[in-house]
C-alpha positions as CSV (number, residue, x, y, z in Angstrom):
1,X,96.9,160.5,91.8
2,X,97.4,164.1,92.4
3,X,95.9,166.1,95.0
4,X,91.9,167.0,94.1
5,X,91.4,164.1,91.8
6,X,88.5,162.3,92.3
7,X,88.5,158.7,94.0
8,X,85.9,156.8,94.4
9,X,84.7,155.7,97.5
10,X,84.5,152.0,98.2
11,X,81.7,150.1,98.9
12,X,80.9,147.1,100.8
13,X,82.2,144.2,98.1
14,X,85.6,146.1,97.2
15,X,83.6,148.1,94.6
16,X,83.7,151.6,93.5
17,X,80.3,153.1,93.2
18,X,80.1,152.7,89.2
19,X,80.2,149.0,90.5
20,X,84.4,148.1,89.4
21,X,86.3,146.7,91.3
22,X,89.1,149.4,92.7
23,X,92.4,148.9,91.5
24,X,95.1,149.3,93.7
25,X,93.0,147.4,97.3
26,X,95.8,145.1,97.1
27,X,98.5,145.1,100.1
28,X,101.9,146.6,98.5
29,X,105.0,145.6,99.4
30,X,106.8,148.9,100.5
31,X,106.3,152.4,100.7
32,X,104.0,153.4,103.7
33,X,101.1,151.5,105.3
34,X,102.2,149.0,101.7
35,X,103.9,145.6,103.1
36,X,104.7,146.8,106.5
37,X,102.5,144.4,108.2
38,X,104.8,142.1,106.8
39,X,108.2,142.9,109.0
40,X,109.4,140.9,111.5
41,X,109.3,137.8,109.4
42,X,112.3,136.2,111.4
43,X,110.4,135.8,114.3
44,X,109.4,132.8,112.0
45,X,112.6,131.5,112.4
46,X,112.7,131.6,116.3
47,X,112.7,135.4,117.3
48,X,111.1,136.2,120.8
49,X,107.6,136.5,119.5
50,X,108.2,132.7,118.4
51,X,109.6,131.5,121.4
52,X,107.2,133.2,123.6
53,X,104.2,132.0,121.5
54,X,105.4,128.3,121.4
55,X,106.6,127.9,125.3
56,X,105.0,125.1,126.1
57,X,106.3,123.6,123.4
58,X,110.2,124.2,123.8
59,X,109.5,123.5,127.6
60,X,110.5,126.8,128.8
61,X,110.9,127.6,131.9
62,X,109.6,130.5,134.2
63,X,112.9,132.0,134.2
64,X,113.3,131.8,130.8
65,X,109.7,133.1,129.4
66,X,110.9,135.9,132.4
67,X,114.3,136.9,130.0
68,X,112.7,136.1,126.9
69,X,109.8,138.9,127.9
70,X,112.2,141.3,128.9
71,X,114.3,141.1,125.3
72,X,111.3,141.0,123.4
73,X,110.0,144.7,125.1
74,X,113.9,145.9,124.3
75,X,113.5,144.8,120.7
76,X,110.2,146.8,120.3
77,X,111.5,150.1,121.4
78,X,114.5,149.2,119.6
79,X,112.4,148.2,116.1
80,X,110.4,151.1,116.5
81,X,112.6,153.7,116.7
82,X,114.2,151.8,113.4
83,X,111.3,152.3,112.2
84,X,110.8,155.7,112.5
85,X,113.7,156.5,111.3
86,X,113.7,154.3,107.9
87,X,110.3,156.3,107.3
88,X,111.4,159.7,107.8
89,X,113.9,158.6,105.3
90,X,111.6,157.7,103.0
91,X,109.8,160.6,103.0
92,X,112.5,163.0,102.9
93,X,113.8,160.8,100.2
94,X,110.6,161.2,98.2
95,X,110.1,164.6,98.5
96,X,113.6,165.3,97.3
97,X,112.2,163.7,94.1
98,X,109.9,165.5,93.6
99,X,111.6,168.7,94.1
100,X,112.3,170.6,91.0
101,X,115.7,172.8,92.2
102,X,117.3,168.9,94.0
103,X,120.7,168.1,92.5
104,X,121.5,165.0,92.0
105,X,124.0,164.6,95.0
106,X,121.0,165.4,97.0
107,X,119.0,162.6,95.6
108,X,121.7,160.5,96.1
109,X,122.4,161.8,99.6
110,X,118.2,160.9,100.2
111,X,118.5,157.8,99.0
112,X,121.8,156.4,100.4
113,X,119.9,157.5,104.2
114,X,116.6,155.5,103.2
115,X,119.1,152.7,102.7
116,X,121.5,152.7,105.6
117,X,118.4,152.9,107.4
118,X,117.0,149.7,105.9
119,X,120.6,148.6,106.8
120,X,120.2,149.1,110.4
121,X,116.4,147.4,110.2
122,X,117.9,144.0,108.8
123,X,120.5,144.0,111.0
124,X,118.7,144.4,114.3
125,X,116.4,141.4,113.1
126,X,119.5,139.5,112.8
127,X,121.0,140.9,116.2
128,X,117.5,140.6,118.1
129,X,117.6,136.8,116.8
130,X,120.6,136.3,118.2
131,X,120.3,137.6,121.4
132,X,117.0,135.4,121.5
133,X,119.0,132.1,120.5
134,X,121.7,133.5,123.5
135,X,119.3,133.7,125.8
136,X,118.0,129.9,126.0
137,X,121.2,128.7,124.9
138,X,123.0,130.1,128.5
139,X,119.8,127.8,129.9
140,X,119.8,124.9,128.2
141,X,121.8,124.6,124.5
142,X,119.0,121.9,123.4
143,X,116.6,124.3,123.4
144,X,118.2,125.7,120.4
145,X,118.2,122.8,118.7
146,X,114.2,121.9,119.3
147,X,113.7,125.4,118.1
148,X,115.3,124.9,115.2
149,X,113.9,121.4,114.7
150,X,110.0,122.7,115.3
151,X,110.4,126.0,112.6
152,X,111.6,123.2,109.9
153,X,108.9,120.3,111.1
154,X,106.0,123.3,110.6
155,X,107.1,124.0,107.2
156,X,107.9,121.0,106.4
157,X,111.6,121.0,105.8
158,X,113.8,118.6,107.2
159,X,117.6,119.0,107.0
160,X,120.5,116.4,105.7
161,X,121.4,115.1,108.6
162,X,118.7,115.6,111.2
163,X,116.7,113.0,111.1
């Protein structure tokens, strides 16, 4: 929609004021505000947040909800400075688009930074996951394992062999 078009305002109901139903309410799945609810899904598959949320189930200790606290406000800063960057990317990215004078090594320069910089976002979810399963394995390694075991037990998934 460019700039000065009108758009409806919506109304109680997801309606428009002529009374249909706004197009576009929907949650996207990238771009800004689009999807971005939606990071940190590996914390679903035993990530701090996990681990921290289901203690008392894993049996954690004091020492280890202590450990597991201080990762978890590392990640954060970490995640959100990897955040900010992947946007500013983006935006750079998408107004080289639209610029009318941007070669196309430029464009390609734009888009290879919103990339690396989606790069560096999957990989500290991999890295922040490990340092989670690191520290309770330096504790106790079967806490690792009962992890493991509840994530597949709540979605219903049970592995060849562990039984």
């Amino acid at each position: 929609m460019r700039f000065g078009a009108h758009m409806p305002v919506m109304q109680k109901g997801g309606q428009a004021p002529d009374g249909h139903a706004q197009a576009g309410s929907g949650q996207g799945g990238s771009g800004q505000g689009g999807g971005q609810s939606r990071r940190g899904h590996v914390r679903q598959h035993g990530g701090v947040g996990m681990l921290l949320h289901h203690a008392d189930d894993f049996g954690l200790e004091h020492h280890d909800i202590d450990a597991l606290e201080t990762l978890q406000e590392q990640h954060e800063l970490e995640k959100a400075k990897l955040e900010y960057d992947e946007t500013t990317a983006k935006i750079k990215f998408r107004y080289m688009m639209h610029r009318g004078d941007a070669t196309e090594a430029e464009v390609r320069q734009a888009a290879q930074a919103v990339a690396a910089a989606e790069l560096e976002l999957r990989m500290m979810r991999f890295n922040h996951l490990n340092n989670a399963r690191d520290a309770l394995k330096t504790s106790s390694p079967s806490k690792v394992v009962d992890a493991k075991a509840f994530v597949r037990k709540r979605r219903g998934e049970f592995a060849q062999g562990d039984k």
